[in-house]
N, C-alpha and C positions, 0 to 999 in steps of 0.2 A: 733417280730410278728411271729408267729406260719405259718409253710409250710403244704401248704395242696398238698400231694402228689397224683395224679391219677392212679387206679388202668392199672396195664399191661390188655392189652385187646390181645385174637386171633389175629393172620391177617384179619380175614375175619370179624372181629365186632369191626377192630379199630376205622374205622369213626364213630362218635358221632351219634346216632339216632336224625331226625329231629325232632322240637318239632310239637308238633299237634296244629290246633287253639285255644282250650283250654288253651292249657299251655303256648303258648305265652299271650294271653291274660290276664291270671295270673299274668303273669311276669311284664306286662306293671303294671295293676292295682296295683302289689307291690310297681313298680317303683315311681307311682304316688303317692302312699301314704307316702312315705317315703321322698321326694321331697318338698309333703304340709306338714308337720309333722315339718323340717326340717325350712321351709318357716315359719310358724308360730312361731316358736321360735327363728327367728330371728337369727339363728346360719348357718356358714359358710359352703360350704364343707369340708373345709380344718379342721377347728376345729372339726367336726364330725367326719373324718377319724382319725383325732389323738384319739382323746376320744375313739373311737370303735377299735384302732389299726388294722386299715385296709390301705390302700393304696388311695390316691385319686382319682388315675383314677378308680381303682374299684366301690370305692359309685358310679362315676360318671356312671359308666357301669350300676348297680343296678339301678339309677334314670331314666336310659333311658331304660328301659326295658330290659336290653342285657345280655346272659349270663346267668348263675344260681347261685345258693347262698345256704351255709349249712346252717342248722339252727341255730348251733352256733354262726355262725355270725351275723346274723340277733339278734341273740340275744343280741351281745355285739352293734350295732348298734341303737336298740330299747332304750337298756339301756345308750347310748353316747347322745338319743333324749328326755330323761327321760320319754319313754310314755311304758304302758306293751306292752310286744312282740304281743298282740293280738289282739293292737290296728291297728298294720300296718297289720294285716291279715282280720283286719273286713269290711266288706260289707257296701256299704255305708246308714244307716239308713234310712227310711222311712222320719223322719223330714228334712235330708240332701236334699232327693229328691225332697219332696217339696218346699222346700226353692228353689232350683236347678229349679222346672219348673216356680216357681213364678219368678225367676230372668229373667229368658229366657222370658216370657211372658210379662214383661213390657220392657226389651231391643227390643224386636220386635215390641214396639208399636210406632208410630210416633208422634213424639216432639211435636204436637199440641195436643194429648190424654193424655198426661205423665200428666198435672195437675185435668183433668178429674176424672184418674183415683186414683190420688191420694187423692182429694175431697170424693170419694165414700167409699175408706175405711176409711179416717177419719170419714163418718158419720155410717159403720159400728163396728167401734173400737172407737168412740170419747169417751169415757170416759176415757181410758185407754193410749189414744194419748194425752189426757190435762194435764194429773196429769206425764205424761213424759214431757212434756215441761215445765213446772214448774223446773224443776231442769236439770240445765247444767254443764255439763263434757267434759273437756280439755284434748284428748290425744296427744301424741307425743312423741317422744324422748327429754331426759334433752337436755337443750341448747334452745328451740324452742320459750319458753316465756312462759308456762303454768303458773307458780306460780304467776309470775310479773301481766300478762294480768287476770288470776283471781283474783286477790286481787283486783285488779282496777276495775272489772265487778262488782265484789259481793257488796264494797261497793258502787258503781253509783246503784245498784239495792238494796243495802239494806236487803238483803241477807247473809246466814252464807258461809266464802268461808270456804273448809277442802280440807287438802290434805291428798290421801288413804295415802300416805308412813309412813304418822305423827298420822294415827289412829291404822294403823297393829301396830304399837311400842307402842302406846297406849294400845292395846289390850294385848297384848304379855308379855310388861313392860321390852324392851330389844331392840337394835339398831336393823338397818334391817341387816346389816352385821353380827350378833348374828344371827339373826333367819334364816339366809342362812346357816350360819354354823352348828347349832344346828338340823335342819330339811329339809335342800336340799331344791331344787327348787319344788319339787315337794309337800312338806310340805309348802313351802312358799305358792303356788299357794292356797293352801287349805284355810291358813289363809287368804289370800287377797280377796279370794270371801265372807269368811265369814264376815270381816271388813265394804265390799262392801254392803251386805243385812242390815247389823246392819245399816248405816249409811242412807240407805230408808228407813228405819222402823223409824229412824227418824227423817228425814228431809223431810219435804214436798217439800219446794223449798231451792236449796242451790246451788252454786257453785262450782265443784269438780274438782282435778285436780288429773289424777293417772298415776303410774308410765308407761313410755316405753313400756314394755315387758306385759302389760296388755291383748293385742291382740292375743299371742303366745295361750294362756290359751282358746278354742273354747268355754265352755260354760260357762266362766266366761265372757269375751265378748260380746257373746250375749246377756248374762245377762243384761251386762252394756248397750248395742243399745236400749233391749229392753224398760227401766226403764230411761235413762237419752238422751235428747238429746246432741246429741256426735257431739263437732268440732277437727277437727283434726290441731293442729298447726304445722307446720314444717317450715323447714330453708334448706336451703344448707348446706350438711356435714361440709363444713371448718367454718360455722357459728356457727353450733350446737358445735363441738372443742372447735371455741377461748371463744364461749361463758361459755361453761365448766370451762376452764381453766383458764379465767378471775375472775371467781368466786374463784378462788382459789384453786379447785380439779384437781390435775395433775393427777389423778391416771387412766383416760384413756387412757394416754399416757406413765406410767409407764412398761418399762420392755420392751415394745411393739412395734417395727419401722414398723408396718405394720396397727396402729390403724387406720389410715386414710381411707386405703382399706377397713380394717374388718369394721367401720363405713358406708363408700358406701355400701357393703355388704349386713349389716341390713336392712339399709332404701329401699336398694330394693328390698328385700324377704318382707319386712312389707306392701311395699307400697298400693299394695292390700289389706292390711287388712286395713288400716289407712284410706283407701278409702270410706268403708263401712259407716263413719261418714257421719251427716247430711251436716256439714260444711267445709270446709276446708278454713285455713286462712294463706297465707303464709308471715313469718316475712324476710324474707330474705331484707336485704339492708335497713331496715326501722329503725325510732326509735321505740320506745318503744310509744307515742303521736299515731304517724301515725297507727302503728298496732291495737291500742285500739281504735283509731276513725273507723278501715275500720272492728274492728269484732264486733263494736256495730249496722253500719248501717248493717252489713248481718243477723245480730242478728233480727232486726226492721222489716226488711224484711221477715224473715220467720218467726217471732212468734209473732209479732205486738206490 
């Protein structure tokens, strides 16, 4: 790791100059973006300090506003986040803001308006809210039940199930381990959104299940919230594990005696995002019967 040495300063100009309120509040807004950035993709501190060969109290210092930061760094940081360096220096868009007051405005409304309100935009969006319930999408981390419980949804409903992972490789004509290798995560993402449109354009109604790390990706995401309604399956970390590796895939635990944590990790940088779903169905302790009877009645329930 490369030493970043501080220049010798006078006596009388060794103390570091305060910053001004600007520039702390700079620092914070860095810090926060590099935090969510970070959170989205579902990647650790620890793995980010290694990738960006930086130290991890320092990210940690950066995430929390503290401190200052060269640009180089930040460069090899951006590039450890796979996002361009100018995404953690951009302001937060207009659509961000909105989205932002519209959340604020129905978390402030009380529990007895929450349906009201959500009545009213269905009858100024109902065309566009019908033709997205027609078609449902399972996320979560492997291990949670997405494939199992859609297969079972799709045909009680009669329905095409698809899963994104088995269409990118259909598209591509190469495993997804290939097309990580071939095109980075960052070309992955590209294909997955484009997999993701091809597959509305044509499916009216279908059952979809995509992978984990779908949520890291903000506006392939949104994509997906706004075009499919979205349940979120999960499990308890040691669930999502045994059930991995029951399946027969060791290789989350390959190499690794800290998988366990780096999985607590994800699920709770995701958490939030996994939240944004209409549904949430948790399979933790259940079988596989029980899970499919309790995400058919919530199903019954919100879309009739």
């Amino acid at each position: 790791m490369s030493r970043i040495v501080p220049l010798a300063l006078p006596s009388h100009l060794a103390s570091p100059p305060t910053l001004s309120g600007s520039d702390e509040e700079f620092l914070q807004f860095l810090g926060k973006r590099v935090r969510e950035q970070r959170s989205r993709r579902g990647m650790t501190r620890r793995s980010v300090a290694q990738a960006a060969d930086v130290s991890e109290r320092y990210l940690a210092q950066l995430e929390a506003g503290d401190g200052n930061i060269s640009v180089m760094l930040l460069r090899r940081i951006a590039a450890a986040l796979h996002v361009p360096l100018a995404q953690l220096l951009a302001a937060e868009s207009e659509d961000d803001a909105a989205r932002r007051r519209l959340q604020c405005l129905l978390e402030r409304l009380p529990a007895s308006q929450i349906e009201e309100a959500l009545s009213r935009l269905a009858a100024d969006f109902g065309s566009e809210e019908r033709a997205r319930r027609r078609r449902i999408a399972l996320v979560g981390l492997r291990g949670a039940g997405k494939s199992t419980l859609g297969a079972r949804l799709a045909q009680a409903a009669a329905v095409p199930f698809i899963e994104l992972d088995r269409e990118i490789e259909k598209e591509m004509g190469v495993p997804l381990a290939e097309i990580f290798s071939l095109y980075g995560q960052s070309g992955y993402r590209s294909i997955e959104k484009r997999a993701l449109e091809r597959v509305i354009r044509e499916q009216e109604r279908a059952i979809l299940s995509v992978g984990g790390g779908i949520v890291s990706e903000k506006e392939t995401y949104d994509y997906l919230l706004s075009n499919w309604f979205t349940v979120w399956i999960k499990a308890r970390p040691e669930e999502h594990m045994a059930r991995v590796v029951a399946q027969g895939d060791f290789r989350a635990m390959a190499g690794n005696d800290q998988a366990m944590d780096d999985l607590r990790h994800i699920l709770a940088a995701r958490e939030p995002l996994y939240r944004k779903a209409d549904l949430t169905l948790d399979t933790s302790g259940k079988s596989v019967d029980a899970s499919f009877a309790e995400l058919q009645s919530a199903l019954r329930q919100r879309l009739g």
